[in-house]
C-alpha positions as a printed Julia matrix, in Angstrom:
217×3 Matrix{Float64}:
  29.13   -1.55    1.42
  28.0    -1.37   -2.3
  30.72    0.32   -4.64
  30.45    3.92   -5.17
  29.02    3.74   -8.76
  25.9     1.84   -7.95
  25.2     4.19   -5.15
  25.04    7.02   -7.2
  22.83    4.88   -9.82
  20.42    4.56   -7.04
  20.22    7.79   -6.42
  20.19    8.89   -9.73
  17.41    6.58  -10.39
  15.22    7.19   -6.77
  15.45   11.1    -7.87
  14.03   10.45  -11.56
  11.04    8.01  -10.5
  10.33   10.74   -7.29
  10.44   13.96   -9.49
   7.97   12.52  -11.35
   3.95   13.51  -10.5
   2.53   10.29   -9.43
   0.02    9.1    -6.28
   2.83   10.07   -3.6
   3.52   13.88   -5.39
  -0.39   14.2    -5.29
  -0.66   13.12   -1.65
   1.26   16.1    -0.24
  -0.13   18.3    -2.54
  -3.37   17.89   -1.15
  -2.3    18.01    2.44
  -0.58   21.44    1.41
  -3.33   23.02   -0.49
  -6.15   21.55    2.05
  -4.46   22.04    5.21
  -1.67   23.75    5.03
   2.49   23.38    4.53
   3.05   21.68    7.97
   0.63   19.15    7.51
   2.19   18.58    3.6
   5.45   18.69    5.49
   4.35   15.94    7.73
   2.84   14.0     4.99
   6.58   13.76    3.13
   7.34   12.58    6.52
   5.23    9.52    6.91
   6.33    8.28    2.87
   9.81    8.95    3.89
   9.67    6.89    7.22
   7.09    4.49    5.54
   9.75    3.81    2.42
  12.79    3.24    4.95
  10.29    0.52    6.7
   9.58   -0.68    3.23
  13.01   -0.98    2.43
  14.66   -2.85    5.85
  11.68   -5.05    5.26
  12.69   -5.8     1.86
  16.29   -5.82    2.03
  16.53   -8.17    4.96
  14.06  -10.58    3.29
  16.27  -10.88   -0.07
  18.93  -11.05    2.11
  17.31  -14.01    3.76
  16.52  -15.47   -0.15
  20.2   -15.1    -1.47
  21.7   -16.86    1.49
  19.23  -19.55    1.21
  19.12  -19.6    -2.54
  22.51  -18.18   -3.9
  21.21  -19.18   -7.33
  18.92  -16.55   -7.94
  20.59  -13.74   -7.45
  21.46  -13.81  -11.23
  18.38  -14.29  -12.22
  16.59  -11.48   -9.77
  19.31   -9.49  -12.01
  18.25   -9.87  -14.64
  14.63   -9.78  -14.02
  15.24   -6.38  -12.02
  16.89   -4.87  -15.17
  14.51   -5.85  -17.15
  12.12   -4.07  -14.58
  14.23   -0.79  -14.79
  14.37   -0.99  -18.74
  10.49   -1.29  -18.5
  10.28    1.75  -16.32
  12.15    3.45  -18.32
   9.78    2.59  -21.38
   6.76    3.53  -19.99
   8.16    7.15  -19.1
   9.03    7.53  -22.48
   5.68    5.74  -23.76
   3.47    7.51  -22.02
   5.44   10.84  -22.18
   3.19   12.88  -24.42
  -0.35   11.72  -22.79
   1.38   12.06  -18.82
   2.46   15.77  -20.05
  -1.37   16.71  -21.02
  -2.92   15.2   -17.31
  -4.29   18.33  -15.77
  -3.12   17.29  -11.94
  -6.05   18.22   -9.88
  -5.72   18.02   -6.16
  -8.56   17.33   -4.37
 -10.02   18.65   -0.68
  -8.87   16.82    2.62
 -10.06   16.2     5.89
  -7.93   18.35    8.55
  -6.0    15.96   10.55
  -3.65   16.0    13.28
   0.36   15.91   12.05
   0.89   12.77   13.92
  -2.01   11.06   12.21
  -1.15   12.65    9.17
   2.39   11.25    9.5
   0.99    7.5    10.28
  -1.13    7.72    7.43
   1.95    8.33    5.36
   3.87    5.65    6.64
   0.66    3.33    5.63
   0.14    4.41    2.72
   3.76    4.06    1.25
   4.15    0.65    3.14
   1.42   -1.13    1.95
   1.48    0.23   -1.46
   1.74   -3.13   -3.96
   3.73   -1.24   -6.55
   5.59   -0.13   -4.03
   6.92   -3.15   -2.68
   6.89   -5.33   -6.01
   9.42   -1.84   -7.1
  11.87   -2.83   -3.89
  11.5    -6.15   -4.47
  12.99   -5.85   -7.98
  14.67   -2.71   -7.99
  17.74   -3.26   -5.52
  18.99   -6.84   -6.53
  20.67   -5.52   -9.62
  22.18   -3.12   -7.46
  24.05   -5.45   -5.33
  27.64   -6.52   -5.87
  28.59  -10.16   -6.18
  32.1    -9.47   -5.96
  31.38   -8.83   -2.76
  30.59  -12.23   -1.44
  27.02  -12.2    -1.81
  27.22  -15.92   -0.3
  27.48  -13.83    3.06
  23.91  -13.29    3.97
  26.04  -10.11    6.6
  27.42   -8.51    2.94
  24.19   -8.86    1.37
  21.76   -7.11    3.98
  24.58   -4.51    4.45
  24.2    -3.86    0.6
  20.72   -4.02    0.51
  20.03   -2.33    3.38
  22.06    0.96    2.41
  20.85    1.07   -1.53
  17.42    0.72   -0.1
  17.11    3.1     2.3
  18.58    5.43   -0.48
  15.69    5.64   -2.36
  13.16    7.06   -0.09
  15.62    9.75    0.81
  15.87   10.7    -2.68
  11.85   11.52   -2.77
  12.44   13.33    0.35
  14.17   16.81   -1.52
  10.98   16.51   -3.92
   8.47   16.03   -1.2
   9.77   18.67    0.86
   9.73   21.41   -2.29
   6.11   19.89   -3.14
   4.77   20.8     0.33
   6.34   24.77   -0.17
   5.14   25.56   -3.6
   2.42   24.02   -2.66
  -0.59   25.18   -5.15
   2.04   27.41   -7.44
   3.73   24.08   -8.27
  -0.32   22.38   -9.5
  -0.21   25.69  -11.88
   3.39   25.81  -13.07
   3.17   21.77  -13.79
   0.07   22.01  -15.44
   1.0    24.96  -18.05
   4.52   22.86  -18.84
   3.21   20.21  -20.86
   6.44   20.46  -23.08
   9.25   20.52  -19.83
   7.18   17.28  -18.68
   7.48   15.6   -21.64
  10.93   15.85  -21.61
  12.01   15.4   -18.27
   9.54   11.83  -19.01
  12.26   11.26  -21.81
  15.11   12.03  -20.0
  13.94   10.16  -16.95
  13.19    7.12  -18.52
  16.46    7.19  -21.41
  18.73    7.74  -17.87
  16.89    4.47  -16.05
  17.19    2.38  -19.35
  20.53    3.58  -19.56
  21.25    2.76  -15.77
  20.25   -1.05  -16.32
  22.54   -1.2   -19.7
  25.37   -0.08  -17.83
  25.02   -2.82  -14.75
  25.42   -5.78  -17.81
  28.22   -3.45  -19.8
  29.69   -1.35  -17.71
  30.2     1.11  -20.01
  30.67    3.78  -17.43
């Protein structure tokens, strides 16, 4: 199992990145607002269950990489902080001009929940950015004082830290699909609470990837 403190990171990090509005956010808004709460309710369900796919799939293919290729797992390290400290950049970059985007949810087809679920699960697993982020994101997560020679200690690692992060976005989701339209009002008149949560979101991720090098916590 991966130590306690880079567990929490995790999920410290998966709640920043879900909280804020992106392509996923927007998805079950529109399912809410142009069907109704069950069917945004189901659409949190498909990313959920289409993130934990992502994430076994992931995890048990770097797990696959490390054992075959032990040396990179300091360089995916590095590489994946260096991903996080970028992340964490762009939030604060692009803080002002995010805050003043006017979300705007658009009309939807009525579907069935189980279709709307599927389409969930497709369009979180074969998202790009989403796999490139699971590709990079969890190796500077995992513990080589662990044995990360043992491809069994590796997948166990990888396979808990990643399944975290979709059931981070899961609390968000689900409180998307109730507010519903109030919350496409309420984030739109905030310009000055989204800015800030952008700066404190992206200071905690940069902050996150110092602290796996220092340790300072």
């Amino acid at each position: 199992m991966p130590p306690i403190d880079n567990v929490l990171a995790v999920l410290l990090a998966g709640f920043f990145l879900s909280a804020t509005p992106g392509p996923s956010m927007l998805y079950v808004l529109s399912r809410t607002v142009g069907q109704n709460r069950t069917a945004g309710l189901a659409s949190a369900l498909g990313l959920a269950l289409g993130g934990m796919v992502l994430a076994v799939a992931t995890a048990l293919g770097l797990a696959k990489l490390f054992e075959e290729m032990p040396s990179i797992v300091v360089g995916l390290r590095y590489v994946g902080s260096a991903y996080l400290i970028w992340l964490g950049a762009t939030m604060i970059l692009n803080a002002r001009s995010e805050a003043k985007t006017v979300l705007i949810v658009k009309e939807v087809r009525t579907r069935s929940l189980g279709s709307i679920i599927w389409q969930g699960v497709l369009v979180e697993f074969l998202n790009p950015k989403t796999v490139l982020f699971f590709a990079l994101f969890l190796p500077p997560f995992v513990d080589t004082g662990l044995g990360v020679s043992s491809e069994v200690d590796t997948r166990v690692q990888l396979l808990t830290l990643g399944v975290l992060v979709p059931l981070t976005a899961i609390p968000v989701d689900i409180g998307v699909a109730f507010m519903g339209g109030a919350l496409v009002q309420k984030i739109n008149g905030q310009e000055r609470t989204r800015e800030r949560m952008a700066w404190f979101g992206g200071l905690i991720l940069i902050a996150i990837s110092v602290n796996l090098h220092l340790g300072m916590i």
